[in-house]
N, C-alpha and C positions, 0 to 999 in steps of 0.2 A: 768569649764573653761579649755580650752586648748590654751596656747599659741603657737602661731606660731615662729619657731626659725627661726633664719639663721647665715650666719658664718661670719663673722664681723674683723674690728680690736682690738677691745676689748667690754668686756662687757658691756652692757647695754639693757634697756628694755625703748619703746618709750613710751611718755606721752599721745598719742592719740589714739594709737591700741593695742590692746595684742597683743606684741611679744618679744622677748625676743633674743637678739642680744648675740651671742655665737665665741668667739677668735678663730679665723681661724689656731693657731696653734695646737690646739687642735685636730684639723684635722685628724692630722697624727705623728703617736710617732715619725719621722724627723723630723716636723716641731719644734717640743716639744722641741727635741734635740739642735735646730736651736733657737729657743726662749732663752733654757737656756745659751747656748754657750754666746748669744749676752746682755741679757738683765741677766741672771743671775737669773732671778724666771720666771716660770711659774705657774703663777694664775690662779689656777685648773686643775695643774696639776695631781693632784692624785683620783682616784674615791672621796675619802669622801670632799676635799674641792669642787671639781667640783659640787657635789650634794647641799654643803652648799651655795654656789652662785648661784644656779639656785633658792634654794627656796629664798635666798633674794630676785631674782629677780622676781621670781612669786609673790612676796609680793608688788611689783609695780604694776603690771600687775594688782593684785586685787583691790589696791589702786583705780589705773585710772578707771579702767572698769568700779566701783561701784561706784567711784569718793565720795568714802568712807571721803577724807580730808574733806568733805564738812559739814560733820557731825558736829553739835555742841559738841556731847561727844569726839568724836575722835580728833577735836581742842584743846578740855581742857588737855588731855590725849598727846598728843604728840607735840601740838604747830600748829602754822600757817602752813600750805603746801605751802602759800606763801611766805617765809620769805626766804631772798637771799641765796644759798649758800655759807659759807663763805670761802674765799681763804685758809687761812687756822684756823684748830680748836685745842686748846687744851684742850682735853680728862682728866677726873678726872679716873682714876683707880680705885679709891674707891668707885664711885658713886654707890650705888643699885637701881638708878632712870631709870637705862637703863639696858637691856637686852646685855649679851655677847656674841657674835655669830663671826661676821665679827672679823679680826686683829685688833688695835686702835681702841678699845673700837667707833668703825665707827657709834654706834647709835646715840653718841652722838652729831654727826656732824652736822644734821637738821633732822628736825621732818618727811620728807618723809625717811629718811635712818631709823629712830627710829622705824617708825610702819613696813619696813621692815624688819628689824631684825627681830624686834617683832612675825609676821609672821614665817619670818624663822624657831625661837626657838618654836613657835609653830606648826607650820607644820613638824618639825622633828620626826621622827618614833623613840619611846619608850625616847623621852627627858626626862619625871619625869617633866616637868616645874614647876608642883605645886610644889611640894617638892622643887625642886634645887631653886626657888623663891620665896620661904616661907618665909613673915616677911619682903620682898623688897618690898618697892613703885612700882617696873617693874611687879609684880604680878598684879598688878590692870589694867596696859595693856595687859596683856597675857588673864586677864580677859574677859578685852571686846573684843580681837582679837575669843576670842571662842565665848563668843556672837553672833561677828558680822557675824561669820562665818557659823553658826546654820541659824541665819535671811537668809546669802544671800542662802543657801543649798534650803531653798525652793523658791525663785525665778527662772523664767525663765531664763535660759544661753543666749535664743539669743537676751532677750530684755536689757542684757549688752554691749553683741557685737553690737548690735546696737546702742546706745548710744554711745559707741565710734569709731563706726563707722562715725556716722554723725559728731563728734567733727572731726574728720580728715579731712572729708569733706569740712567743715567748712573754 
């Protein structure tokens, strides 16, 4: 799968097409400059966070395309994909029911952020997952994220784009 980016005002990736919405100050190390002057963080700003956010967001991207929430495992495993975002979450620190990737322990927010992460710390080059989640309950979704991920590897790529292509149509 390859998402289509573009430069945005902040990040995000849509729910109906792979693509992956990338912060326009990123652009250019002035703008960078211009972002921290004014706001004080730039979110991804450095190679390795910027990389750590694009594979959360690729982990949407796979979500939707495969419309993978839909899954009875993947429900039990991570929760409703429909269940409201909540204004705001408090994060257990300790939990080893969720994967650490994102600031504020962010998997814990909703179950679409959850198997994001999840994704994320999976799709990271040289993570250890198993090791570094050995003996966690978040092991047993890293689990199925390599399952799922072996299943979709021999599916056709364009009969996903297509599927969510008609959902945008829609």
């Amino acid at each position: 799968m390859r998402p289509h980016a573009w430069i945005s005002n902040e990040w995000f990736s849509r729910t109906n097409a792979p693509r992956i919405a990338v912060p326009f100050y990123l652009a250019h190390p002035r703008l960078m400059q211009l972002e921290r002057k004014m706001i004080i963080d730039v979110e991804g700003g450095t190679w390795s966070e910027c990389m750590s956010i694009l594979r959360h967001e690729a982990g949407h991207v796979v979500q939707h395309s495969y419309q993978l929430h839909r899954k009875r495992r993947w429900q039990q495993l991570f929760g409703p994909s429909s269940r409201r975002y909540p204004r705001y979450y408090r994060p257990n620190p300790a939990s080893r029911n969720f994967v650490q990737h994102l600031r504020l322990w962010y998997a814990q927010s909703h179950p679409d952020e959850d198997f994001a992460e999840t994704f994320a710390v999976w799709l990271r080059p040289r993570s250890h997952w198993r090791a570094r989640y050995a003996g966690w309950p978040a092991l047993k979704k890293l689990e199925y994220v390599d399952e799922l991920m072996a299943e979709i590897a021999t599916q056709n790529q364009c009969s996903a784009v297509a599927r969510s292509s008609s959902r945008s149509a829609s």
